[in-house]
N, C-alpha and C positions, 0 to 999 in steps of 0.2 A: 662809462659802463661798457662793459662787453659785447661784443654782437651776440654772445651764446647766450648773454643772460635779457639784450634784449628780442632776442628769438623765443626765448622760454617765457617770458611776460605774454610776450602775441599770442604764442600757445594756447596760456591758460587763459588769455582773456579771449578768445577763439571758442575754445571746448565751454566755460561759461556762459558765452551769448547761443550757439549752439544747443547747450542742456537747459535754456533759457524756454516757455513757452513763446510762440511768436503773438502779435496783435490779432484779438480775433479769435485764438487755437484753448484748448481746455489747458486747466490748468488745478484743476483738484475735482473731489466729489468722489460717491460710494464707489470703490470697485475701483481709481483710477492709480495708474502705476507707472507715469509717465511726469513730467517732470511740474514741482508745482510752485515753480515763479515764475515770474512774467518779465520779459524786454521792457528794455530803460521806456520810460513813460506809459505806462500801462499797467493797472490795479486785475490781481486777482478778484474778480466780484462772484460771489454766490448767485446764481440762476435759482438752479433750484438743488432738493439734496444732491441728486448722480452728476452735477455740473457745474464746474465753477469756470470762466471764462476770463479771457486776460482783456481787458477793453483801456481802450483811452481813457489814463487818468494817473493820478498818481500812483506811480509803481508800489508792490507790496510783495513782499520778500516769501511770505509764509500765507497760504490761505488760511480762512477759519474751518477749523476739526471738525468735520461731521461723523457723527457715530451713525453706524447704518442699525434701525429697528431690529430686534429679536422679534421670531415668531411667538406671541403667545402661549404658554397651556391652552386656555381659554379660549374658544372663538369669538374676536369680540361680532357685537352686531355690525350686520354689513348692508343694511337696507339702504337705502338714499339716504344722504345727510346733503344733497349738492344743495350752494346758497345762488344757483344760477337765479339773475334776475328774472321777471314777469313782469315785463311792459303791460300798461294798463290794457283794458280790452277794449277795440275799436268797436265803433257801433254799425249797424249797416246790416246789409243783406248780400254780403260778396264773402266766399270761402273762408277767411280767416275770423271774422267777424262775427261767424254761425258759429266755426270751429268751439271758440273762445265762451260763444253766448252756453251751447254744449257741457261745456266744463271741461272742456280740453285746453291744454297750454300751447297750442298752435295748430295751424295749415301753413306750409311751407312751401320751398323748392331748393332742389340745386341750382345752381349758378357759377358759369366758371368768366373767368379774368379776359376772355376775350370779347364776350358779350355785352361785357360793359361800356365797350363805345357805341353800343346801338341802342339809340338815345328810345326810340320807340319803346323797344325792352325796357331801356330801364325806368321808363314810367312806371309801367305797371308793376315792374317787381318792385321799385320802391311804394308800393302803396299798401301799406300793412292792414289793411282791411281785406284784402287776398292774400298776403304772405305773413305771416307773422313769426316766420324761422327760414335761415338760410344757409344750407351746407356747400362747401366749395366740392365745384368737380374731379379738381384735379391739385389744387395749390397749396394743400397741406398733408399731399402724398409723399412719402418719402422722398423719393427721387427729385422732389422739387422743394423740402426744406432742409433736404441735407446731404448734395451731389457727392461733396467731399468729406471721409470722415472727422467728424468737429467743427466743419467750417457751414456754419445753418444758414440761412437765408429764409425771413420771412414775407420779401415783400408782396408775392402775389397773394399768400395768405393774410397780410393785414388790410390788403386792397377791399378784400370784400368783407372780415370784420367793420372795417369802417363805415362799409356800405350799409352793414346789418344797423350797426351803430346808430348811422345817424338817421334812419326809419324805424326808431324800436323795436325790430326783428332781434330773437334768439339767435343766437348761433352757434350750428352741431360743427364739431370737428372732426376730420374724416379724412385718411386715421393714422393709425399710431405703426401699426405691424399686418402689415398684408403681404402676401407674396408676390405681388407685382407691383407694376412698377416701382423698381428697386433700382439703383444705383451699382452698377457692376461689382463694385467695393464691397456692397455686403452679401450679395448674390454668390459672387465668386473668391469671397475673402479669405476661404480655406481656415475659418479661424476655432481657436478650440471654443469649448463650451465656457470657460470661465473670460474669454474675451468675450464672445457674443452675447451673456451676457451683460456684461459692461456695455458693451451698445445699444442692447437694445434699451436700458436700463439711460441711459445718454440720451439718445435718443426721444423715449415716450418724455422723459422728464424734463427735456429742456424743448416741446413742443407744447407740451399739456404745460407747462411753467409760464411759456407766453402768451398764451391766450387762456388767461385764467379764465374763469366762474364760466364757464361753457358746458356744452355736452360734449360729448367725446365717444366715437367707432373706434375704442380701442386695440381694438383685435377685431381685424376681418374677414369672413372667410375662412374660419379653421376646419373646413370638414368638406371632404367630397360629398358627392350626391348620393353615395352610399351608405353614406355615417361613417367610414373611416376618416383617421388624418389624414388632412391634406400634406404631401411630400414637399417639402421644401425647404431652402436654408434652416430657416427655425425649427420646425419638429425633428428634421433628419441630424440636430446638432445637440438639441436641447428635450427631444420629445417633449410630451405635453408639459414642462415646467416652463415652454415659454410663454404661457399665457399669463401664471403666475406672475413669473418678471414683470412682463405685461402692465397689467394692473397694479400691481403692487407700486412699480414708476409713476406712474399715473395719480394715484390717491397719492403718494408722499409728494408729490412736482404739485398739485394742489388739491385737498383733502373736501374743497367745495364742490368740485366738478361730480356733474355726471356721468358712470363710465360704463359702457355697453359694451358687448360682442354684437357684433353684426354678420348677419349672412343671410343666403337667398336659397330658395327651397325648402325651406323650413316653415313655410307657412301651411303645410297641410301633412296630416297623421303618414307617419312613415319611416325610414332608417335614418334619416338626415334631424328630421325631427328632435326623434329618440335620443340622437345622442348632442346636442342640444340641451335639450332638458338632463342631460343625465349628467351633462358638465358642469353645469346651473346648481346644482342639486351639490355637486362634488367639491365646488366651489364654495359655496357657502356651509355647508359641514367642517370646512377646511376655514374658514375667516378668512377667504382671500377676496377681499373686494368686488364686486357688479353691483353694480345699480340696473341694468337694465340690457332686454336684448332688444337686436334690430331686427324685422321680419319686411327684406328689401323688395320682394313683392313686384321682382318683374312680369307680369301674367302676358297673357294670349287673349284675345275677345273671344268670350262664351267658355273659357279653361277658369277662368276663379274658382278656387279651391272650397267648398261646402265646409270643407271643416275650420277655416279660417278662426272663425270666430272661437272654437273649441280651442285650437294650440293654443290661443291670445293666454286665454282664461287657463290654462295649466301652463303655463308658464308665470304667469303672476300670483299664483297661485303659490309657487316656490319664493314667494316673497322682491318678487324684479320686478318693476314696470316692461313694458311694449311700446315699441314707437312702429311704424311704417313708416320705413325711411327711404326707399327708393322708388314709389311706383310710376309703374306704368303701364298699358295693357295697348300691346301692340295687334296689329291685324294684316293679312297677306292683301296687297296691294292687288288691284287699286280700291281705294275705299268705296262702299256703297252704303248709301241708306240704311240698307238692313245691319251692314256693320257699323254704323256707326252709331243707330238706335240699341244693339247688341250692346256696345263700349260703354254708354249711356249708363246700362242698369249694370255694368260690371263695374264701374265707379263708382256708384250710387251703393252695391252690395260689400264693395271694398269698406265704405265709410261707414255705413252702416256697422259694421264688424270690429270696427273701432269703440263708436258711439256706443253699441254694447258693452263693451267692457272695460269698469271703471280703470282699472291700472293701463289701457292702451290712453298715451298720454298725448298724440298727435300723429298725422299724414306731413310725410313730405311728397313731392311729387319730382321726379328725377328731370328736371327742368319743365317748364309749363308749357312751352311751343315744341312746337314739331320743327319750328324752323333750326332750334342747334339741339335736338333727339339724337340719344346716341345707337337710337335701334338701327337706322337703313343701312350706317357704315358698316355693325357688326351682325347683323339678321339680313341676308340677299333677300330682295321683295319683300321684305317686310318694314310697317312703317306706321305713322300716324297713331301714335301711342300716349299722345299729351292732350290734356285738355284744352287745350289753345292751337289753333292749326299755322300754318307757317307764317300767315300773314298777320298774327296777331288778334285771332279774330277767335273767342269764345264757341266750342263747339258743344253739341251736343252731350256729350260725357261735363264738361263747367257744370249744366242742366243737373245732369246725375247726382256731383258731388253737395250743390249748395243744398239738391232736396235730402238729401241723408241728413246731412250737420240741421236742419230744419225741423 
């Protein structure tokens, strides 16, 4: 044989492994326009619709065809349909226990992957008679299940699924599309509207795909404290149809889950509110998927909102559940008595406010100690915002909460 003719073999058998997907990298799904076989030993597998992935196994030349859904004429109904399980209800007289006795489907907390070597902690959060739901802090943010694009990582997100797991604890996922912490790639990707959505679309789906039958902060944070949009990659590329995307990835990656918008300032009558409910409202007129919002409910001691309990109730109103998904009600250091007896009834009024109204479905509390709060790092002098104080020790706000759920 010839050297020209075997130069030209090497070529094409070059530009082939090349136009090849590598182990690991996507390799089909809605929207994608990139190459869809996979290197020698390794199968095309379906994740979910927006994501097929090449993983160890028998190589497969051609993925399977996904047709991407037409919108409707019709709106179909978009109320919950989520098949999230409900561990039985523990019995007792400690927050989760009351929650549950209530008729609520949990008391919660954050929890992130560093806290779990402190064995102290994790008694107590493993005891589902106080916790009966657990949202990660940080390990199923973008930036940490998908540095690179297509290449996901979920291990500190399954760390605490399993945590939730093997305690009967729900677990909220959190989240899908926020503006921060992002990964430079999609922050500064420069990409058009018809790429971003294909990522984000990648993305919600191949997140909300693995940790099936959960709840889901699908969208977080879309609105300043004005009521406008928030500026950012997403809106500035996509205006408001990235929410759409959004959700729509979400219900198709699993059609069980429950999926929220979450955000903070929104728990009392105002512009932030207003528009809020007015997306809610826009959304379901439109058949695009929510099941529910988040009302994050970072407060101040003695600042809880009077009208708390009114938004709950017009919001659910539009046919969505309510969770309180972040609280916590911070105070200018150093604590005294009177603040702390103050925190007390501002927990107690928080729960209360839930307990009224039947569609508010649970309290998370944005970690139970003060010892890993994430107030003092970003509020200067301010602090002791958990119902548990740094040393593990039940303060007078625990008081607050279990007499509400009571």
């Amino acid at each position: 044989m010839k050297l020209s003719a075997i130069f030209l073999g090497l070529a094409a058998y070059v530009s082939l492994a090349i136009a090849q997907s590598q182990e690991w990298g996507q390799c089909g799904g809605i929207g994608w326009a990139g190459s869809t076989t996979c290197v020698s030993g390794t199968a095309c597998t379906v994740i979910n619709p927006y994501y097929s992935q090449c993983l160890p196994g028998t190589a497969s030349t051609t993925p399977p065809v996904i047709t991407p859904t037409t919108t409707p004429t019709t709106p179909p109904s978009t109320g919950p349909t989520s098949t999230v399980s409900i561990p039985p209800s523990p019995t007792g007289t400690n927050s989760n226990a009351l929650a549950r006795a209530a008729g609520k489907l949990y008391f919660g907390t954050a929890t992130d992957n560093s806290e779990l070597s402190d064995t102290a902690y994790v008694a107590i959060l493993s005891d589902n008679t106080y916790f009966g739901q657990l949202s990660p802090a940080n390990s199923m943010k973008w930036d940490a299940t998908e540095p690179e694009q297509g290449v996901f990582t979920f291990t500190g997100g399954d760390q605490i699924v399993n945590q939730a797991k093997v305690h009967g604890q729900i677990m909220r996922g959190h989240n899908c599309v926020w503006y921060n912490q992002l990964p430079s790639w999609v922050s500064n990707g420069g990409f058009t509207a018809a790429q971003l959505t294909s990522i984000i679309q990648n993305h919600c789906g191949t997140l909300v795909g693995h940790y099936q039958g959960q709840i889901w902060d699908v969208v977080n944070e879309p609105f300043n404290d004005d009521g406008t949009w928030r500026s950012d990659v997403f809106y500035n590329t996509l205006g408001t149809s990235y929410v759409d995307i959004a959700l729509q990835a979400a219900r198709a990656a699993d059609p069980g889950t429950k999926i929220y918008i979450n955000d903070y300032n929104i728990e009392m009558t105002g512009a932030k509110a207003t528009s809020m409910l007015n997306l809610i409202k826009n959304l379901k007129s439109r058949g695009i998927p929510v099941d529910g919002v988040g009302l994050q409910c970072h407060f101040i001691v003695g600042e809880v909102p009077t009208s708390l309990q009114s938004i709950m109730q017009q919001f659910t109103a539009l046919g969505v559940e309510v969770a309180i998904t972040e609280l916590d009600i911070r105070m200018t250091l150093p604590a005294t008595n009177a603040l702390l007896a103050q925190q007390e009834t501002d927990y107690k009024n928080v729960i209360s406010a839930c307990k009224a109204v039947s569609g508010c479905v649970g309290v998370t509390v944005w970690d139970y100690t003060d010892k890993y709060s994430w107030v003092p790092s970003t509020f200067s002098g301010q602090g002791e915002a958990c119902p548990w104080d740094a040393n593990l020790q039940k303060k007078p706000a625990y008081s607050g909460i279990t007499a509400a759920w009571s």
